[in-house]
C-alpha positions in Angstrom: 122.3 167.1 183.4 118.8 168.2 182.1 115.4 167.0 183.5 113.3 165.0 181.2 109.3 165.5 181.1 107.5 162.2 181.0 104.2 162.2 179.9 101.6 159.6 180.6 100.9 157.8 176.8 97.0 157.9 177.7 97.4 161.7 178.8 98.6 162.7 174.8 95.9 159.9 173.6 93.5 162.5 175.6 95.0 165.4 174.7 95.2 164.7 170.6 92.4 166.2 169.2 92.9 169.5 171.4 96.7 170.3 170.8 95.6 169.1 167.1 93.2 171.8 166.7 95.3 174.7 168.7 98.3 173.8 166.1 95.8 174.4 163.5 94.6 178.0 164.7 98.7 179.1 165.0 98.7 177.8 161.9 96.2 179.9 160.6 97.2 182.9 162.1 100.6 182.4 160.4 98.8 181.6 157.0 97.2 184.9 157.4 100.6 187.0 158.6 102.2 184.9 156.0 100.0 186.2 153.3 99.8 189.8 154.3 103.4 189.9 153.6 103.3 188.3 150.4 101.3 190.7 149.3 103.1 193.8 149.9 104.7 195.6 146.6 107.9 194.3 146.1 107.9 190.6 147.6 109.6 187.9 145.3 109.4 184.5 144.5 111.0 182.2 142.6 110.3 178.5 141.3 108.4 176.7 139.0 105.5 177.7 136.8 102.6 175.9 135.2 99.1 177.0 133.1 96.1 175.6 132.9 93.4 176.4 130.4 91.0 174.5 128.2 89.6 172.6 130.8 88.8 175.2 133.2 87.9 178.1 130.7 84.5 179.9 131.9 84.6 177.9 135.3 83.9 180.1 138.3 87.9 180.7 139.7 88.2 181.3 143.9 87.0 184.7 143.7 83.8 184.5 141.9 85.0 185.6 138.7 84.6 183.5 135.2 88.1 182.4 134.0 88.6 183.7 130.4 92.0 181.5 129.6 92.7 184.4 127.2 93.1 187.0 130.2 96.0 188.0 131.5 95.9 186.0 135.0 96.7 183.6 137.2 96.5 181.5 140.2 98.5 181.5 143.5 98.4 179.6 146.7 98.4 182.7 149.0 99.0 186.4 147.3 95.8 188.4 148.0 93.1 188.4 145.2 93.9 191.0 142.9 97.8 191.3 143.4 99.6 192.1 139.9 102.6 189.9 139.8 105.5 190.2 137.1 106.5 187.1 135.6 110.2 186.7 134.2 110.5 183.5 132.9 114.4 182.6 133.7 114.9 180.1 130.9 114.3 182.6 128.0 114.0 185.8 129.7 110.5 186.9 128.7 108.3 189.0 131.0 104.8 189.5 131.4 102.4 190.7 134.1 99.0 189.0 135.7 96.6 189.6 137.8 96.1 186.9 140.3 92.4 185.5 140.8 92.4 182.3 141.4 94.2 179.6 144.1 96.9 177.1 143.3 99.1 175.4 141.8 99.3 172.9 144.6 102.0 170.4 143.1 105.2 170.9 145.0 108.1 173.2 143.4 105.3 175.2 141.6 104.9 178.6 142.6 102.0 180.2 139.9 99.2 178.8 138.1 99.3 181.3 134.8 96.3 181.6 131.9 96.8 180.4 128.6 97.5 184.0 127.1 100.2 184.8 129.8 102.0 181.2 129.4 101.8 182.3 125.7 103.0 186.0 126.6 106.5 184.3 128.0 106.8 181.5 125.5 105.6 178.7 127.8 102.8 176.9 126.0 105.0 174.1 124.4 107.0 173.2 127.2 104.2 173.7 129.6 106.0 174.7 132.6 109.5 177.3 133.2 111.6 178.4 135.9 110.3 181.6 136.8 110.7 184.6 139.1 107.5 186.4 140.6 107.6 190.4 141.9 104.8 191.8 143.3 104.2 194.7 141.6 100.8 196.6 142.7 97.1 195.6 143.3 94.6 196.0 140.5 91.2 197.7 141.8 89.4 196.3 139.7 86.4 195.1 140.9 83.8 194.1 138.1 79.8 194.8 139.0 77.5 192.0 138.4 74.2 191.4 138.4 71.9 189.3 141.2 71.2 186.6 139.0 75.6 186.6 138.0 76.3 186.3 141.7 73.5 183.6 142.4 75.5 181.7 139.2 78.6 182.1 141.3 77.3 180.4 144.8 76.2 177.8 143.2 78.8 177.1 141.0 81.6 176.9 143.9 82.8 173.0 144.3 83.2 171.5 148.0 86.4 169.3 148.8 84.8 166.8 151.7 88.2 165.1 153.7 86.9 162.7 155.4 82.8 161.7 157.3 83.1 160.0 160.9 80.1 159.0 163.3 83.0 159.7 166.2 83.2 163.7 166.3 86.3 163.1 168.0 87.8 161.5 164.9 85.9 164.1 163.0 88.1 167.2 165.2 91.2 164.8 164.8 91.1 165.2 160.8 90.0 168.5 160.9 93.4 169.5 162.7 95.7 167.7 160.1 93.4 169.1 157.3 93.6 172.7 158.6 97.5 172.2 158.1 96.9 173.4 154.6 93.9 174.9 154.1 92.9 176.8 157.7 89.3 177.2 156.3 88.1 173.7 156.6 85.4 173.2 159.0 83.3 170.6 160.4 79.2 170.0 159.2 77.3 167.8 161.6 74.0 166.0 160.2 72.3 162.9 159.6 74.8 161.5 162.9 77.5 162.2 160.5 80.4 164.9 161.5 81.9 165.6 157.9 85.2 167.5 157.1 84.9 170.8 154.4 86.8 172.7 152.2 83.8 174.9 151.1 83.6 177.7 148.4 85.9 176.5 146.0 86.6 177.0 141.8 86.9 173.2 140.3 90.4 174.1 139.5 91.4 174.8 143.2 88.4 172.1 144.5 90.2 169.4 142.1 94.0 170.5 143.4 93.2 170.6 146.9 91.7 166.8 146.7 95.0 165.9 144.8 97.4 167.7 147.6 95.3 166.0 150.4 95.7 162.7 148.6 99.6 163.5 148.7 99.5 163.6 152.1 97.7 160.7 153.1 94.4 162.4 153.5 91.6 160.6 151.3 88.9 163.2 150.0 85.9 163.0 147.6 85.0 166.3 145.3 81.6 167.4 145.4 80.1 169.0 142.7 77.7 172.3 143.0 74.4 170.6 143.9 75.6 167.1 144.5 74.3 165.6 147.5 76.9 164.8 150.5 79.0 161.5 150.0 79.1 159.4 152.9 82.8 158.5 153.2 83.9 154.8 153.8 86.3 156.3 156.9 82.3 156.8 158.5 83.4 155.2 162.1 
């Protein structure tokens, strides 16, 4: 008959924030394995497909570029900026191919985020979303020059997803943990006796999905606009 480990309640109450935050770096370095694979020629995905466009034209996307809705791209939750991805839309047997710039969709069962002109390209735009299948095809090297005053345009213009602002930094390292779940990058800012929660460097499109995913998971958060001033949560305890 096999042993059973008991463990004191108050010994995991101690323990909670610490194992919290070592399954958050496995999980990150599987996020990172996960997405070095993804990215290799010839990986395949298939699900649902979405576009976004109006809203978000001329926004800064995740890496630093201006979305142009009438480009061919598009946005995934983990492919490596600048994979170029063949979409075959299964319901009517289109194809098209983007280059992938941007983060999302984060609404479960989707799998790509595409631009108005590649939604267009596979006969998506009335129906707004298709059953799709995804191929990795190459990676674009395209890397467009701009100038100092274009790249101080894009820092400021990044959005900041704040999950959560605690006087207790153990609470604070506590949400951290479950935040880190999905999106490794989070961190904790300390000031004003405040120990806040970040998702930092963000397009409004990704800032505005990663608030909405959060939310899905029980996780309240509060969107931060370039140059706003922090938002002292309600959870401050």
């Amino acid at each position: 008959m096999r042993s059973r480990l008991t463990v004191p309640v108050g010994t995991l109450l101690k323990v909670g924030p610490t194992l919290g935050l070592i399954v958050a770096l496995l999980g990150s370095a599987c996020v990172s394995s996960r997405r070095a694979t993804e990215g290799r020629r010839g990986f395949e995905q298939s699900g649902i497909a979405s576009w976004y466009g109006p809203g978000f034209h001329g926004k800064t996307t995740a890496n630093g570029e201006t979305y142009d809705m009438e480009a061919m791209t598009a946005a995934h939750k983990q492919l490596p900026f600048g994979s170029i991805v063949e979409v075959h839309n299964r319901d009517n047997g289109r194809k098209t191919r983007v280059r992938i710039n941007d983060r999302g969709p984060f609404v479960r069962g989707r799998i790509i985020d595409l631009s108005k002109a590649a939604a267009r390209d596979i006969g998506m735009l009335g129906p707004g979303t298709a059953r799709v299948r995804i191929r990795v095809t190459g990676r674009s090297v395209r890397n467009p020059k701009r100038s100092r005053a274009s790249e101080r345009r894009t820092t400021t213009a990044r959005y900041t997803v704040q999950a959560g602002a605690f006087r207790n930094r153990e609470r604070a390292e506590a949400r951290l943990a479950a935040v880190r779940v999905y999106y490794p990058s989070a961190r904790i800012e300390s000031s004003g006796g405040l120990h806040r929660v970040i998702l930092r460097g963000l397009s409004e499109h990704a800032a505005r999905q990663a608030a909405i995913k959060l939310g899905r998971h029980g996780i309240d958060s509060v969107l931060r606009k370039p140059h706003a001033s922090p938002t002292r949560s309600t959870q401050n305890r």
